[in-house]
C-alpha positions as CSV (number, residue, x, y, z in Angstrom):
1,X,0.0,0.0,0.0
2,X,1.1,3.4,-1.3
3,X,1.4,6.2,1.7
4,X,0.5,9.6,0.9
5,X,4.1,11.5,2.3
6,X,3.5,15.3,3.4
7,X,6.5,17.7,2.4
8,X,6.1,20.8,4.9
9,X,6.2,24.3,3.7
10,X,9.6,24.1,5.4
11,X,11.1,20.7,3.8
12,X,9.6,22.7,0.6
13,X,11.8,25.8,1.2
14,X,14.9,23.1,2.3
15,X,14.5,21.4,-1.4
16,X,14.7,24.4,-3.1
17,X,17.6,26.1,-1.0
18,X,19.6,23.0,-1.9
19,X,18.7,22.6,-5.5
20,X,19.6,26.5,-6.0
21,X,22.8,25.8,-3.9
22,X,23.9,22.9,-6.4
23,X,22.5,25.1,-9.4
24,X,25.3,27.6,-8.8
25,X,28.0,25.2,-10.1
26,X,25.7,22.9,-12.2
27,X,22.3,23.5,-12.9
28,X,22.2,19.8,-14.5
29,X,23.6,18.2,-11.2
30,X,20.6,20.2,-9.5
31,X,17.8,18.6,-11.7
32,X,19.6,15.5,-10.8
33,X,19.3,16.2,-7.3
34,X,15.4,17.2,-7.5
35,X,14.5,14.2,-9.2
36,X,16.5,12.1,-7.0
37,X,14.5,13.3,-4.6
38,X,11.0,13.2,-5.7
39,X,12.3,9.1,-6.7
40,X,13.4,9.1,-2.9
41,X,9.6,10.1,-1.9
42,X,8.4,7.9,-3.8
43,X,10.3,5.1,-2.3
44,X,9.2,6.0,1.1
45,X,5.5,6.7,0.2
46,X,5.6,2.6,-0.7
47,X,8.0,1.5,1.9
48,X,7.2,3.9,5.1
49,X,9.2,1.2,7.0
50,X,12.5,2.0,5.5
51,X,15.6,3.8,6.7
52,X,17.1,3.9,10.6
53,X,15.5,5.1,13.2
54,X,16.9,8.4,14.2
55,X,17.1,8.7,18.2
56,X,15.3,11.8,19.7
57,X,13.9,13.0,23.0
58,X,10.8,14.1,22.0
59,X,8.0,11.8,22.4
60,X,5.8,12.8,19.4
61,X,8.9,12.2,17.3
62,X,9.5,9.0,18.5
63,X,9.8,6.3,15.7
64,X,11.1,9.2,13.2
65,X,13.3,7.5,11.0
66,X,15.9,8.7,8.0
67,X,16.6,7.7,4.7
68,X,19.5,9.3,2.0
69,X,18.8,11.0,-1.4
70,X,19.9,8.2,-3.8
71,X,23.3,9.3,-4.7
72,X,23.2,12.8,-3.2
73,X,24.0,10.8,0.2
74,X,25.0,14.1,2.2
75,X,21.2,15.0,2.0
76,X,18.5,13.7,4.4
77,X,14.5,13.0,4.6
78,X,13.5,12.5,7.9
Protein backbone atom coordinates (compact mmCIF):
# COMPACT_ATOMS: atom_id res chain seq x y z
CA UNK A 1 0.00 0.00 0.00
CA UNK A 2 1.13 3.40 -1.30
CA UNK A 3 1.36 6.15 1.70
CA UNK A 4 0.54 9.57 0.94
CA UNK A 5 4.08 11.49 2.28
CA UNK A 6 3.50 15.34 3.36
CA UNK A 7 6.55 17.72 2.38
CA UNK A 8 6.12 20.83 4.89
CA UNK A 9 6.24 24.33 3.73
CA UNK A 10 9.64 24.11 5.37
CA UNK A 11 11.12 20.72 3.81
CA UNK A 12 9.56 22.67 0.59
CA UNK A 13 11.83 25.75 1.21
CA UNK A 14 14.88 23.14 2.35
CA UNK A 15 14.49 21.39 -1.40
CA UNK A 16 14.72 24.43 -3.12
CA UNK A 17 17.62 26.14 -1.01
CA UNK A 18 19.59 23.01 -1.86
CA UNK A 19 18.67 22.64 -5.46
CA UNK A 20 19.58 26.53 -6.02
CA UNK A 21 22.75 25.78 -3.93
CA UNK A 22 23.88 22.86 -6.44
CA UNK A 23 22.47 25.11 -9.42
CA UNK A 24 25.30 27.57 -8.79
CA UNK A 25 27.98 25.24 -10.10
CA UNK A 26 25.74 22.93 -12.21
CA UNK A 27 22.33 23.48 -12.91
CA UNK A 28 22.17 19.80 -14.48
CA UNK A 29 23.62 18.15 -11.21
CA UNK A 30 20.65 20.24 -9.53
CA UNK A 31 17.76 18.59 -11.74
CA UNK A 32 19.56 15.49 -10.84
CA UNK A 33 19.26 16.19 -7.25
CA UNK A 34 15.40 17.21 -7.55
CA UNK A 35 14.55 14.19 -9.21
CA UNK A 36 16.50 12.14 -7.05
CA UNK A 37 14.45 13.29 -4.58
CA UNK A 38 10.97 13.21 -5.72
CA UNK A 39 12.33 9.13 -6.69
CA UNK A 40 13.38 9.09 -2.89
CA UNK A 41 9.57 10.15 -1.88
CA UNK A 42 8.37 7.88 -3.79
CA UNK A 43 10.32 5.14 -2.29
CA UNK A 44 9.21 6.01 1.13
CA UNK A 45 5.52 6.66 0.21
CA UNK A 46 5.60 2.62 -0.70
CA UNK A 47 8.03 1.54 1.91
CA UNK A 48 7.16 3.94 5.10
CA UNK A 49 9.25 1.25 6.98
CA UNK A 50 12.51 2.03 5.46
CA UNK A 51 15.59 3.82 6.66
CA UNK A 52 17.05 3.93 10.65
CA UNK A 53 15.52 5.13 13.24
CA UNK A 54 16.86 8.43 14.21
CA UNK A 55 17.07 8.68 18.19
CA UNK A 56 15.27 11.80 19.74
CA UNK A 57 13.85 12.95 23.01
CA UNK A 58 10.80 14.14 22.01
CA UNK A 59 8.05 11.83 22.44
CA UNK A 60 5.81 12.79 19.35
CA UNK A 61 8.86 12.20 17.33
CA UNK A 62 9.55 8.99 18.48
CA UNK A 63 9.82 6.34 15.69
CA UNK A 64 11.14 9.25 13.16
CA UNK A 65 13.31 7.51 11.03
CA UNK A 66 15.91 8.74 7.96
CA UNK A 67 16.59 7.69 4.70
CA UNK A 68 19.49 9.30 2.04
CA UNK A 69 18.80 11.01 -1.43
CA UNK A 70 19.86 8.23 -3.75
CA UNK A 71 23.30 9.33 -4.74
CA UNK A 72 23.16 12.77 -3.19
CA UNK A 73 24.03 10.84 0.20
CA UNK A 74 25.02 14.12 2.24
CA UNK A 75 21.24 15.03 1.95
CA UNK A 76 18.55 13.75 4.44
CA UNK A 77 14.47 13.03 4.61
CA UNK A 78 13.48 12.46 7.93
Amino acid sequence: MTRRVLITPKASQDLDNIYDFIAQNNSGIALKFFDAARQTFSQLAKNPGIGTVYEVSKPELQGLRKWRVKKFDKYIIF
